[in-house]
Steps between C-alpha positions, in 0.01 A plus 500: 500500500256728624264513200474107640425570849257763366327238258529235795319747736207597268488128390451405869298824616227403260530146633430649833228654396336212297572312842171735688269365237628114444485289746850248563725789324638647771520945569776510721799305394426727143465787701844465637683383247399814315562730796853357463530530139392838534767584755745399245417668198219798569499731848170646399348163428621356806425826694142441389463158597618626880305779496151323421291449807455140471828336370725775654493386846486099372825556334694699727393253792654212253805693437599623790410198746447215263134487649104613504271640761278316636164671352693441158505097528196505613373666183685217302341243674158644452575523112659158449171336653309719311679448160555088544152484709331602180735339245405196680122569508530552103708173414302202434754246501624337802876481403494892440320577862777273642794665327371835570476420912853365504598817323271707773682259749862584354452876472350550851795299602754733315298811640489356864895494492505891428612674808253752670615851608223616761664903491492601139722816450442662189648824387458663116837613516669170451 
């Protein structure tokens, strides 16, 4: 079983990471997911993923309090308009640009309903 949460959590780290440079596949959810997988099979894996300066604090603000700071959902907005903005600029068809704003529409929904912790505690020991 863990050689499966080990393959799960590379399969979705790389995911993650193909998620900075595509726009639509989302960084975060991947992110996660492998943090968790990580947790289940590999300490130093998952030790690293905590330990990074960027997804450390994003993932022990999810587990802990099931939420993000408020400087982190603004970054997500930022880079969902910037990723759909130009996937719609590129798209010539009109049934594309529309199916790509009700997507924007859905996902901004989805990330709206994310709670907000103002205080961010943050400690390298957990």
């Amino acid at each position: 079983m863990r050689w499966l949460y080990l393959g799960v959590g590379f399969t979705a780290l790389l995911l993650g990471i193909l998620g900075i440079f595509l726009p639509i596949l989302p960084t975060t959810p991947f992110i996660l997911l492998a943090a968790a997988c990580f947790a289940r099979s590999s300490e130093r894996l998952h030790d690293f993923l905590l330990g990074n300066r960027i997804t450390g604090p994003i993932i022990y603000e999810w587990c802990q309090y099931r939420s993000v700071s408020r400087r982190v959902k603004r970054w997500v907005y930022f880079m969902i308009i910037l990723s759909f903005g130009s996937s719609i600029l590129m798209v010539s068809s009109y049934w594309l640009k529309s199916m790509l704003i009700a997507l924007l529409m859905i996902l901004m929904f989805f990330i709206w309903r994310i709670p907000v912790r103002d205080t961010v505690i943050y400690s390298k020991e957990n």
